[in-house]
N, C-alpha and C positions, 0 to 999 in steps of 0.2 A: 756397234755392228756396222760392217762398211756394204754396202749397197753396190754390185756392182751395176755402173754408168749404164754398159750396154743392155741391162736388162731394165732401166727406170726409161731410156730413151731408145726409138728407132725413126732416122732423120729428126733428130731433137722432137720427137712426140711422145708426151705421155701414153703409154700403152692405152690401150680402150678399159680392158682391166680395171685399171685406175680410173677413171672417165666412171667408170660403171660402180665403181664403187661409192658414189654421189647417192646412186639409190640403192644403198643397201640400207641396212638399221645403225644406227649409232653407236656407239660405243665400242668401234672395231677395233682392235689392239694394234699397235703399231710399231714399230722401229724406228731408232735414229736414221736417218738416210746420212749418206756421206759422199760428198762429191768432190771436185777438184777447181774449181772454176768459176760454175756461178750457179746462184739458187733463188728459189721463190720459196716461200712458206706463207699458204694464203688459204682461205675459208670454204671454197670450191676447189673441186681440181678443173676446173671449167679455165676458171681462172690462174690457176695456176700453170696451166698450159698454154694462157695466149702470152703472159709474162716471160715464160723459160723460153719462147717461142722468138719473142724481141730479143732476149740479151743473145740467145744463138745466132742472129743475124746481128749482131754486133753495137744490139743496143746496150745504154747505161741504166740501172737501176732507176734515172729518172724518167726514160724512154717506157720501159716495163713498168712503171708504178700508173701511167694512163691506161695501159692496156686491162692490169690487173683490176682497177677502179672502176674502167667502164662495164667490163664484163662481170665484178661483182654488181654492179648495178639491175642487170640484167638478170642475173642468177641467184642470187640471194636479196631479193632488193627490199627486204622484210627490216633490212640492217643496215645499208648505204648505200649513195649513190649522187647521183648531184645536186639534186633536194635535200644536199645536209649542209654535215661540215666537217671539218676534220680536222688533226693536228699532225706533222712529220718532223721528223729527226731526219738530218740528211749529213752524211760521212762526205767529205769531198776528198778521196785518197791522194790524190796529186797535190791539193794545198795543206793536208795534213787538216783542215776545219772540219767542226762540227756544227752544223747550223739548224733551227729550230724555225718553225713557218705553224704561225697562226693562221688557219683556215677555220675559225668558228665565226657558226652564226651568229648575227646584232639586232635586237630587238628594233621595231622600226622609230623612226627619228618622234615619233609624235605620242610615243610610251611614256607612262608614267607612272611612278611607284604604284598606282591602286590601280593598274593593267589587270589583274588576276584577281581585285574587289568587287563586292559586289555594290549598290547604291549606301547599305549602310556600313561602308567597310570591312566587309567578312570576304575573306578569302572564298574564292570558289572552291569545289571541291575538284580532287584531281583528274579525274576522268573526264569531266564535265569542262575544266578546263583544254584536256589534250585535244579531242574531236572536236575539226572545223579548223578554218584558219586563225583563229585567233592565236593557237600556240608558235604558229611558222616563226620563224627569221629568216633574216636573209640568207639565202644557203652561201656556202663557201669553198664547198670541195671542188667544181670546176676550177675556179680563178684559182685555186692552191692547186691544183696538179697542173694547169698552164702553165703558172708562175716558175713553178720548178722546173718544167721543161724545158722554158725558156732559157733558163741559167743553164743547164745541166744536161738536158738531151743532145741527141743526133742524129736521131731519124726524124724522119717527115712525119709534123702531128698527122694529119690525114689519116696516113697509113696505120697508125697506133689504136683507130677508132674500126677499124677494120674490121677485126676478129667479133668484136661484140656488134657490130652493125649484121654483118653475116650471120652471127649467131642468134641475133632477134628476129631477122627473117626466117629462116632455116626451121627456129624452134629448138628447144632444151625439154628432159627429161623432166618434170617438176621432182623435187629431191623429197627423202621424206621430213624432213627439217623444214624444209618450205610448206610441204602440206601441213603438217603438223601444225605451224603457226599459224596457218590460214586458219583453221578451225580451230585455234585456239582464241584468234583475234577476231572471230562472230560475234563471240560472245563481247566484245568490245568494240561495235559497232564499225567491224572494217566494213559490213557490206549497206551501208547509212548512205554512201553515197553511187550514185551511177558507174563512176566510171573504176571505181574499185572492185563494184558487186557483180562488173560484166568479166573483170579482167581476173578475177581470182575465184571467183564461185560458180559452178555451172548451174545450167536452166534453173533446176530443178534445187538450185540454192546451198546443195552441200560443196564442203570447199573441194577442191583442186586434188585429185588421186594423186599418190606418188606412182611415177614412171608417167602419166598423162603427160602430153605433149603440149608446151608453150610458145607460142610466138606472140612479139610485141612490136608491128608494124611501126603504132605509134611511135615507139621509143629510137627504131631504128630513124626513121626522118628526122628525129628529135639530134642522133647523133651523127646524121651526115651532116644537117645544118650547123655542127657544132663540128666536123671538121671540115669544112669548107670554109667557113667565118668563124673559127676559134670560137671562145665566149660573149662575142660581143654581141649574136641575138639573146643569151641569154641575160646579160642583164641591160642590156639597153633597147633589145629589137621585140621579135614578135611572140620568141618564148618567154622576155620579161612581162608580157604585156597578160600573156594568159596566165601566169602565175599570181598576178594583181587578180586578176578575176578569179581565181580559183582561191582564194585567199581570202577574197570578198563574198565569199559564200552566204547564203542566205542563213546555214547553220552555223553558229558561235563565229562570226566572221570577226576578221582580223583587220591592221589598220598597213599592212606592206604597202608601200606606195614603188609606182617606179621608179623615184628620185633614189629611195631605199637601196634601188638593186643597183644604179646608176653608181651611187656614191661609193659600193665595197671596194675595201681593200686587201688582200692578204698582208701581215704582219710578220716581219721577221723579227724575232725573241733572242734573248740571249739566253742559252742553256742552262737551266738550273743541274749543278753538278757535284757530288758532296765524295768524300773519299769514305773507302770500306773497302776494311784489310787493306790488302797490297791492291786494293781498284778505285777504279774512279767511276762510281755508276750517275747516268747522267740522262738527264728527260725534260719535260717542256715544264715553262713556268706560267702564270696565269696569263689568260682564264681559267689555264686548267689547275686544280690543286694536286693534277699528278705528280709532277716533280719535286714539288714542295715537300709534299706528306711523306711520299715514299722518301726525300731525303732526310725528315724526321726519326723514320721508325728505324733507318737505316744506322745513320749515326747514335740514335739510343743503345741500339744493339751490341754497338761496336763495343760496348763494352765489359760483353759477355761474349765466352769459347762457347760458341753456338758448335762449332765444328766437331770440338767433345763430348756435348750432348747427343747429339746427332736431331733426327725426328720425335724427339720424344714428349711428356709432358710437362718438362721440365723446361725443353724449350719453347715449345707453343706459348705456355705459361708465359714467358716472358715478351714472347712476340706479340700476345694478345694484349698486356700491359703496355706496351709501348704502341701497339695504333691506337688505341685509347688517348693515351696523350696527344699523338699526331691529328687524331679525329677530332677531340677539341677544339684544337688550334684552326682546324680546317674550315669548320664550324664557324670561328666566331670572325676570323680575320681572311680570309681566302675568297676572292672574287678577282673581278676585269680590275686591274693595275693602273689603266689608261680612265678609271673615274674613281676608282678608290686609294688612299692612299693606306698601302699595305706594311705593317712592322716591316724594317729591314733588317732584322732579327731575329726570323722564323731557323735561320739555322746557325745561327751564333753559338759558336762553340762552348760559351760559359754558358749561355742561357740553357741552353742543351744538357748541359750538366747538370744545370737546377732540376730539371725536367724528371731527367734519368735518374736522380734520389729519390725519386716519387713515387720508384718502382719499389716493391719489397717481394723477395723470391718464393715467398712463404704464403703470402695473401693477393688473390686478388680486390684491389680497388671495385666502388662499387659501379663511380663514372667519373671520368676527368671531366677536371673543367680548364678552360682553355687558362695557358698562364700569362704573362704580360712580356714579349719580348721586347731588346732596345727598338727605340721608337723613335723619331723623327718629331713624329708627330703623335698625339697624343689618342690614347685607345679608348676611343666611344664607340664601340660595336656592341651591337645584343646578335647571339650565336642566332645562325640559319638550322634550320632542322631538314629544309626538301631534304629526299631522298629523288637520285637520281634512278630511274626505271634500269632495267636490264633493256638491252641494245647491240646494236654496236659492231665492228668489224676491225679487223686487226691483220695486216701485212709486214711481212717481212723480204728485203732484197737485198741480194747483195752482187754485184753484176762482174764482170772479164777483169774489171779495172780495179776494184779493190774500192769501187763507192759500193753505200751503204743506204738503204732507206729503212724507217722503222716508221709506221703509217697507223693510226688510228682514225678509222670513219664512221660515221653515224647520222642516221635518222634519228635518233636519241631512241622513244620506245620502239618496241616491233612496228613495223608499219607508218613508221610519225603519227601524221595529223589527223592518215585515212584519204584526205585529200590529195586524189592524182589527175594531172596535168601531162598531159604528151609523152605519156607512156610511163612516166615515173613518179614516186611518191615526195613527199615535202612534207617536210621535218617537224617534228613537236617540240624542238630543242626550248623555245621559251618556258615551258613548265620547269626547266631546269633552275629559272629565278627562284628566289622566298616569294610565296604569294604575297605574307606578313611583308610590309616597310619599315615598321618600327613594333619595338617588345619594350616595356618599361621607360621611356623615354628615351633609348636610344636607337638608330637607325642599323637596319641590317646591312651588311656591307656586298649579299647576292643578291639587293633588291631590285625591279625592272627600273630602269632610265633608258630612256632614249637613245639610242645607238649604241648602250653598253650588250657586250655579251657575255652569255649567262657561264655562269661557273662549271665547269666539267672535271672530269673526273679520270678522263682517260689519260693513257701513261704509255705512252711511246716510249722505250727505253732503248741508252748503247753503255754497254761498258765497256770499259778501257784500262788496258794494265800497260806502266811503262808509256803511256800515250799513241798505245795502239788499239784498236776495235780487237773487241773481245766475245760478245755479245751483242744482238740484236734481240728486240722483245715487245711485247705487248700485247692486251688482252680486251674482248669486250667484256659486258658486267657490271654495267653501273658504276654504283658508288663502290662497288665491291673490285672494281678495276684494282686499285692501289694494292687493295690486299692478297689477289691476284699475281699479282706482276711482282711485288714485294718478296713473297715466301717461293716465286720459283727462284728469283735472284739469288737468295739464300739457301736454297736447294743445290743451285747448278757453283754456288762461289765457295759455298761453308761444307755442304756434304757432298760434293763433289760428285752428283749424280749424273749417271747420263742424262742427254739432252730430252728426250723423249719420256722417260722415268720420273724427270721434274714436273714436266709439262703436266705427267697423270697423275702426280703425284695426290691425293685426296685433300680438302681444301677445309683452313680454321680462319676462320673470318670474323673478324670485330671493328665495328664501324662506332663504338663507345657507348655500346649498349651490350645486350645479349652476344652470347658467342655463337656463330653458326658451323655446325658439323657436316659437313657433306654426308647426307644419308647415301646405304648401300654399300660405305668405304670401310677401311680400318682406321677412317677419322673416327668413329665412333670407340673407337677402344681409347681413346684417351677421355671419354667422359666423366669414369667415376674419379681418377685422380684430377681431371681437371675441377670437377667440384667440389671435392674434397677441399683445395684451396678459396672456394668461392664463387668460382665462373657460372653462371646462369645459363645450360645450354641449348640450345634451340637444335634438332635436327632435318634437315631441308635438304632439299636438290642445290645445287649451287652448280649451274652450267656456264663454265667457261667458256672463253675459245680461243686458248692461247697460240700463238703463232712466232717461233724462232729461230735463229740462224747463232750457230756457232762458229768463231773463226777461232782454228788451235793447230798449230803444226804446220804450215801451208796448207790445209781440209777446210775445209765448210763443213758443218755435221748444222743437220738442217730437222727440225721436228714440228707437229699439227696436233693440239691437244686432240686427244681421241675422243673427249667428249661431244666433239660437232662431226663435222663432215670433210673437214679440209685436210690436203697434205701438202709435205714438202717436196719438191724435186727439184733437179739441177743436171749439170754437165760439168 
């Protein structure tokens, strides 16, 4: 469906309309948008407005990805913001590269495998561990949207912190997705500490109404002094210095030091990138096991006419068999690269094949277990079981010039740690380690060490046919990101869906256990043949928040899963 321009924009503005549709209820049905030029597809239209708003004054999608970051910080900050971290995919259309930027959090330098033990070595429990600073790391999403700019912009940072500096004074609408998780996350001690329980819960302690009015003074000083002086008060000045104290909390307090914040670095990665069909689909490689996995399930598949089947239970069937195998693998060998020494054979073509005989079309498996790819080095891992929380934030850009960002950012659970510092929240990313360091006498390979960061999940994705940008994509979701991001890739490459039809598409998820059905969908009509073959089904909520940008024809067709609040718009 093509979107005419002049009715999405007047003076490159998202209509109020859209703005307004932030508080309406969930699940509003939507359309492909189609533009000609340049697009956002991002979790607010808050933010999707101050983004569309930079590439129309002639910024680059690395220009618009500060704006889009600061102002979800502000608006969604349940999910990201600069007390996290994040991973980007970044299209450079003029050199023809694809380049990949590690912005995850690092445990601090004085961590040690029995971080999350108790005196006689038992793991904490996981709640117990999240609340307080002890789960923080060091966050990472400023110095990675810096960094980027740095290479890649061409406006004035300043000016890029603008929109969200304005907009924290001013005040926003509270969304109902935002209220929503405030009262969701009482019951998980958001309001434990002061300065969370004054800024999200009124007097009388119930959370935050939707449509209620926000402003975040704090936050706003927080980011003039961050575009006045770049990042350097925050990890070397006087906002590094209260996040040591807010970290050192009297509750579950944690060990961040300055030297911690002092020492980050963003990391530029080499693309993990596997072929399917006539594409080359292609996303980050550890810490995160997004790339990895999804390149697993990807080439498993590839050897089934998925496209013949279509959605059916013939094909889930096999989908679900194959992240099983992927899941295992992810499980036993997938963590930080820079302290583990990881198979370089997680996608080796024969081994891959051994893999995919494992599959039989008739039965489901009851659970993989990881198998033994070529190795270097020799395979002493015992499997990790965390389970990563639901989270998380997902943009999509693509600007005038034919560059490209695909952006995943996260506090890790709703809200991180609970502990807020200068108007913004700080991350629970550390629970993402194995509490466990060792199972059977072998050691876990996502165990805490000192300066490693912890294993993710998120999956920034671009495809590419012929070696040109085909796709942009990615999802929050947990551990469930991969599966996520996996099955709309196969939606929009194998049944040739529209972009927006993929997006809603209703969700089968196996992380090498139970299968999960998205209740309220026509995922549920594939239960009784799915267990017919075997599959153990669970039926749950499974709330996405997919976010992405098609490039087909000279068009941008741009889509916002409808499960959250956010859309697409462009010029």
């Amino acid at each position: 469906m093509r979107i005419n321009k002049v009715l999405l924009f007047v003076a490159m503005s998202i209509p109020a309309a859209a703005i307004a549709d932030s508080t309406q209820p969930q699940q509003v049905p939507r359309a492909t948008v189609t533009t000609d030029t340049a697009m956002v597809s991002a979790a607010n239209p808050h933010a999707v407005q101050a983004g569309v708003n930079v590439l129309a004054a002639g910024g680059t999608a690395a220009d618009a990805a500060v704006a889009v970051q600061m102002m979800l910080n502000l608006v969604e900050p349940q999910s990201s913001g600069i007390g996290g971290g994040a991973f980007m995919l970044y299209w450079d259309a003029a050199e023809g590269k694809l380049s990949t930027f590690d912005g995850r959090e690092k445990a601090p330098a004085s961590a040690t495998p029995a971080y999350f033990q108790n005196t006689e070595g038992e793991p904490m429990k996981w709640w117990d561990a999240v609340v307080g600073g002890r789960s923080v790391g060091v966050p990472g999403t400023l110095k990675l949207i810096e960094h980027v700019h740095s290479k890649y912009g061409k406006q004035d940072w300043s000016e890029l912190l603008e929109p969200a500096i304005s907009k924290a004074r001013q005040g926003f609408k509270v969304s109902p997705r935002l209220s929503k998780s405030i009262e969701s996350a009482k019951e998980r001690k958001l309001d434990m500490f002061d300065s969370t329980r004054d800024y999200f819960f009124n007097e009388d302690g119930s959370a935050l109404a939707a449509g209620s009015y926000l402003t975040n003074d704090d936050f706003a000083r927080t980011l003039r002094n961050i575009a006045n002086n770049g990042s350097t008060p925050f990890y070397t000045g006087q906002i590094a210095e209260d996040i040591v104290a807010a970290v050192q909390t009297e509750i579950n307090p944690g060990e961040l030091t300055i030297d911690d914040l002092a020492n980050y670095d963003v990391i530029e990665r080499e693309p993990v990138c596997v072929p399917y069909r006539a594409y080359e689909v292609c996303g980050m490689g550890p810490p995160t096991s997004g790339g990895l996995t999804m390149g697993q399930i990807l080439t498993l598949l590839n050897n089934y006419d998925l496209a013949a089947m279509g959605p059916s239970a013939e094909a889930w069937h096999l989908y679900i068999e194959a992240a099983k195998l992927a899941y295992a693998d992810r499980g036993m060998y997938m963590a930080d690269s820079d302290f583990v020494s990881m198979p370089d054979g997680l996608l080796d073509k024969t081994y891959l094949a051994s893999r995919a005989a494992l599959i039989d079309p008739a039965i489901a498996m009851e659970k993989a277990e990881a198998g033994s790819p070529p190795s270097k080095d020799g395979l002493n891992f015992a499997p990790d079981l965390q389970i990563e929380r639901e989270g998380t934030s997902h943009f999509s850009i693509v600007d005038q010039f034919g560059n490209i960002i695909s952006m995943t950012t996260t506090i890790e659970t709703g809200f991180g740690s609970r502990v807020m510092t200068n108007g913004f929240l700080l991350n629970n990313e550390l629970t993402d380690f194995s509490f466990k360091d060792m199972k059977d006498g072998k050691p876990v390979a996502n165990r805490v060490e000192g300066g490693k960061r912890p294993r993710s999940s998120m999956s920034p994705t671009m495809v590419f046919k012929d070696g040109a940008p085909v796709l942009a994509i990615g999802s929050p979701g947990g551990s469930r990101i991969i599966n996520y991001v996996t099955q709309k890739v196969i939606a929009i490459l194998d049944w040739e869906m529209d972009l927006q039809a993929a997006l809603d598409l209703p969700h089968v998820v196996n992380r090498n256990g139970s299968t999960d059905l998205e209740a309220d969908t026509t995922a549920i009509d594939y239960q009784p043949a799915l267990e017919a073959l075997g599959h153990k089904i669970k039926v749950r909520g499974l709330n996405s928040g997919l976010h992405a940008i098609a490039i087909q024809n000279g068009e941008l067709h741009g889509a916002a899963d409808s499960r959250r609040e956010g859309i697409a718009a462009g010029f």
